[in-house]
N, C-alpha and C positions, 0 to 999 in steps of 0.2 A: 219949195217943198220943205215942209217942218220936220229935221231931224232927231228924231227919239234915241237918245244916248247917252249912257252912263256918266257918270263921273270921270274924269279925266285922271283924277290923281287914284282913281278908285283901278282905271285900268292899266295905270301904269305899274302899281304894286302886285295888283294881279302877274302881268304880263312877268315882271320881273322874277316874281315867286315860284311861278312854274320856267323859267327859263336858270333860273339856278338848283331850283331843285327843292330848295327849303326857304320857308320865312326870314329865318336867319341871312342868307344871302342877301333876299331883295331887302332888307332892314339895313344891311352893311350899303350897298350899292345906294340907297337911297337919301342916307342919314337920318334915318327913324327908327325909333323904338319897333323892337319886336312886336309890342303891344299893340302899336300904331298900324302893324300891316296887315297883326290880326284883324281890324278892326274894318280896314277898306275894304278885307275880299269879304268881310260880311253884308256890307253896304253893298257892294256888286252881286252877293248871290241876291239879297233879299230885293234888291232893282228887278233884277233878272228873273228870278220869281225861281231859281232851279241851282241845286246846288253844284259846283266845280270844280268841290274837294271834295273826298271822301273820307272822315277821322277815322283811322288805324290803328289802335292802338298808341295814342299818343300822337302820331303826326299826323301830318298832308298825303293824301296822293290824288293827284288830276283826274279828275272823270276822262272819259274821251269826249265828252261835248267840251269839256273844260278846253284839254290840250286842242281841238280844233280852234277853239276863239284866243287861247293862246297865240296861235299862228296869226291869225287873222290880227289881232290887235297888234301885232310886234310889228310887223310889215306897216299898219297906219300909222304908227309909230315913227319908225322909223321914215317915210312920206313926210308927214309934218316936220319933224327934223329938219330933214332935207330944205323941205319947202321954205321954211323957216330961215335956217343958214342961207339958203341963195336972197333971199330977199332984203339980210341983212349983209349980203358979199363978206359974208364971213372965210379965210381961205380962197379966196377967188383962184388964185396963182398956186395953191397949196396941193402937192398928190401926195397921200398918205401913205406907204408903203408898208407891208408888215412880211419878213422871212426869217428864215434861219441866221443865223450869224455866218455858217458856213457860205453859204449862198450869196451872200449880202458880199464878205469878205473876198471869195474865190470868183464871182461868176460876174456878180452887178458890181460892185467898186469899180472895179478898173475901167468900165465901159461908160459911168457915168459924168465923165468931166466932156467926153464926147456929145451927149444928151445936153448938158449945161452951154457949152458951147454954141449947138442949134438954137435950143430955147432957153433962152437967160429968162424970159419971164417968170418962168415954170419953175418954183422952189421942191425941192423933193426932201420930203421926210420921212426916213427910215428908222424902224425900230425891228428889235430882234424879236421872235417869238417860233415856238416851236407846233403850237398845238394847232389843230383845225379848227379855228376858229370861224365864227361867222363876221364879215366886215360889216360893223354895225354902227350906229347912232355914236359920234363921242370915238369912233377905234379908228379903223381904217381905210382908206379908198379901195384898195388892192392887195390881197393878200398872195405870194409867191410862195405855193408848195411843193413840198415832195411827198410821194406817200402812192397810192394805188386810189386813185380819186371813178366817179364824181364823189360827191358829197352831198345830202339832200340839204334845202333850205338857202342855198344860193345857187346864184351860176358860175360856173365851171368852165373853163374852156383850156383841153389842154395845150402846152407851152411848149416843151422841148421833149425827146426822148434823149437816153442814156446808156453809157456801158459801162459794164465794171470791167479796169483791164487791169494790170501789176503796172506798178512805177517805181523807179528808184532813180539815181544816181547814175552818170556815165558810166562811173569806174566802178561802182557796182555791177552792173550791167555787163561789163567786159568779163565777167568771172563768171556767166551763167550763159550755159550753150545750148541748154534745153531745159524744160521744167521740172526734171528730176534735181535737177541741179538747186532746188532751191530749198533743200533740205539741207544745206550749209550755208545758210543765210538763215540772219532773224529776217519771220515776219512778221509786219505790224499788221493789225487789226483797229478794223473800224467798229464804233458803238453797235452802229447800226445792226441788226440784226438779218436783214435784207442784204448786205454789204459783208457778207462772210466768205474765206477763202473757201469753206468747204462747197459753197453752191459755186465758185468757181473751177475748181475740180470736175463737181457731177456735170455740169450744163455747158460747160466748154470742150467737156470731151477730153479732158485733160491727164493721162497714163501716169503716174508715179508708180513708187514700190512701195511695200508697206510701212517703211521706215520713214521713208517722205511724210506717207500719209499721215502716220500720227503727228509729223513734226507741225505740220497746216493748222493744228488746234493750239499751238502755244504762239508765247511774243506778249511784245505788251498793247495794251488796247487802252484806244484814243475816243476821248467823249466826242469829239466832233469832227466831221471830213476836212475841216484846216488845220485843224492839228496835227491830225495823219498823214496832212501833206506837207509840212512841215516837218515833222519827223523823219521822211523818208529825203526831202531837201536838206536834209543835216547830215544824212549818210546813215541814217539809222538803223538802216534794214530798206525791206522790199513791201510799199502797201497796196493794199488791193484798192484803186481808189476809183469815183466817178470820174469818168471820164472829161466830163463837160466842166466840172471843179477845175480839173489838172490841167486844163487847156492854154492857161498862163504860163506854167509852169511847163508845161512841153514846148509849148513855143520861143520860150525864152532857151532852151535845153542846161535846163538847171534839173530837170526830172527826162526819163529816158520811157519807153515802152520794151523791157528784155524779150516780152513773145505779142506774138498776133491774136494770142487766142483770148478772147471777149467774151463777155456775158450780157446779152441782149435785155435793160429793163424796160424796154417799151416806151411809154407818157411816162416817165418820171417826174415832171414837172408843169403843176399846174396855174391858172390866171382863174382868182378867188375874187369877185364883187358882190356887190349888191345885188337880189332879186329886185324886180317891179321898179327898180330904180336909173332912171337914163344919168348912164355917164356923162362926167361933166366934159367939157372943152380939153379941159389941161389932162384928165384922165384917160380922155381917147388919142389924145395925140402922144403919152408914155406908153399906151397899149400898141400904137401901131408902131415904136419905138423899137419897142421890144420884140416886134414879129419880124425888123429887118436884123436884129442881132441877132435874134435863135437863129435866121437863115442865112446868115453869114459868118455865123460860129465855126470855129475851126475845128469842131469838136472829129476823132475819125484820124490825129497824124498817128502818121505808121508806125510801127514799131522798128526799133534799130536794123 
């Protein structure tokens, strides 16, 4: 059967353009002149017979027939890739990995010489990243989130769930008999906004006096969960941290639990791939990898 189909480099500037948002993007992402992408989604509407921009005042914006062939194209796209690199055993042995730094440093580090171990074949490459991003053509195998997922445009499947509990120090620890008590202690603060002492207080049920209370809103505040656990393993004060982060760090008892009372987040961590795309070999055997460490995580030691 005779396939009737655009221009290849016509849909790829397309695709690019509506997936960053402006010309400018797919011009940078491409190494072409602005002029030059103007020029392909012309060739593509005028193929197509219908236009898939609409001029606004000076810019783009996507029709919705646009942004559906948008979709459509990015997924073929991304197929050929694919089809492409396997044929050329590009990465054969290679899982791409994309997470936080905190996650990467606190959660995977320590468990991955165990993984290297089993499979010496299997090279793993980690990069830090923070955003939702889609694992695309050129990025990643596996992307490891936190966040209140799914996400449209891939698959999803969630990983671990989480607590927020207090940690600090042994001999910190010895000095707080209950949680009023922790209005004569600094407390440190995570970035996160999800990761706040005050939704510890409301959701754990947790009684202070008003003098406490106000004290839960000061301290100093840490860009990222390894920081803050490290801050609190210096003696720095008392931080509100994820649990499943701190689990190194409780087990080792260089960090303490002073109370029992938790803050339930549910799926806080999710497994980010590729839509319409069959994982590869090396990439299903780090995914069932990872489903025997979440279930054997220690995540859950008691408090003092």
């Amino acid at each position: 059967m005779s396939r009737k189909l655009p221009s290849l480099n016509a849909v790829k500037t397309f695709e690019a353009a509506v997936r960053h948002g402006t010309t400018t993007g797919a011009a940078v992402e491409l190494a072409v002149t602005h002029g030059a992408v103007s020029r392909q989604i012309q060739q593509l509407e005028d193929w197509i017979g219908r236009p898939l921009f609409r001029r606004e005042g000076g810019r783009l914006v996507v029709t919705e027939a646009g942004a559906a062939y948008a979709g459509i194209a990015g997924r073929a796209l991304d197929l050929l890739h694919d089809g492409t690199r396997e044929l050329l055993e590009v990465s054969d042995h290679v899982v791409r990995i994309s997470t936080t730094s905190s996650f990467a440093a606190e959660w995977l580090m320590p468990r991955l010489p165990a993984f290297q171990t089993r499979h010496p074949q299997i090279e793993i490459w980690l990069e830090e990243a923070k955003d939702i991003v889609t694992p695309r053509s050129g990025g990643c195998d596996l992307a490891i989130r936190m966040g209140v997922g799914p996400w449209p445009g891939v698959n999803v499947a969630p990983f671990m769930s989480d607590r927020l509990v207090p940690v600090c120090t042994p001999g910190i620890a010895e000095t707080l008999a209950c949680p009023d008590d922790l209005g004569s202690v600094l407390l440190l603060h995570d970035g996160d906004v999800s990761a706040q002492w005050s939704r510890w207080l409301r959701e754990a049920g947790v009684e202070v006096g008003p003098a406490t209370a106000r004290h839960f809103d000061k301290g100093p505040r840490f860009a990222s969960s390894s920081l803050l656990l490290r801050a609190a393993a210096a003696g720095q004060g008392v931080a509100l941290a994820r649990e499943r982060l701190a689990e190194t760090w409780l087990a080792r008892g260089q960090l303490v639990r002073p109370f029992a009372e938790a803050v339930d987040l549910g799926t806080a961590y999710w497994l980010v791939t590729r839509q319409t795309v069959e994982p590869r070999r090396p990439l299903r055997t780090f995914l069932a990898w990872l489903g025997e460490q979440a279930a054997s995580s220690p995540a859950g030691v008691e408090s003092r």
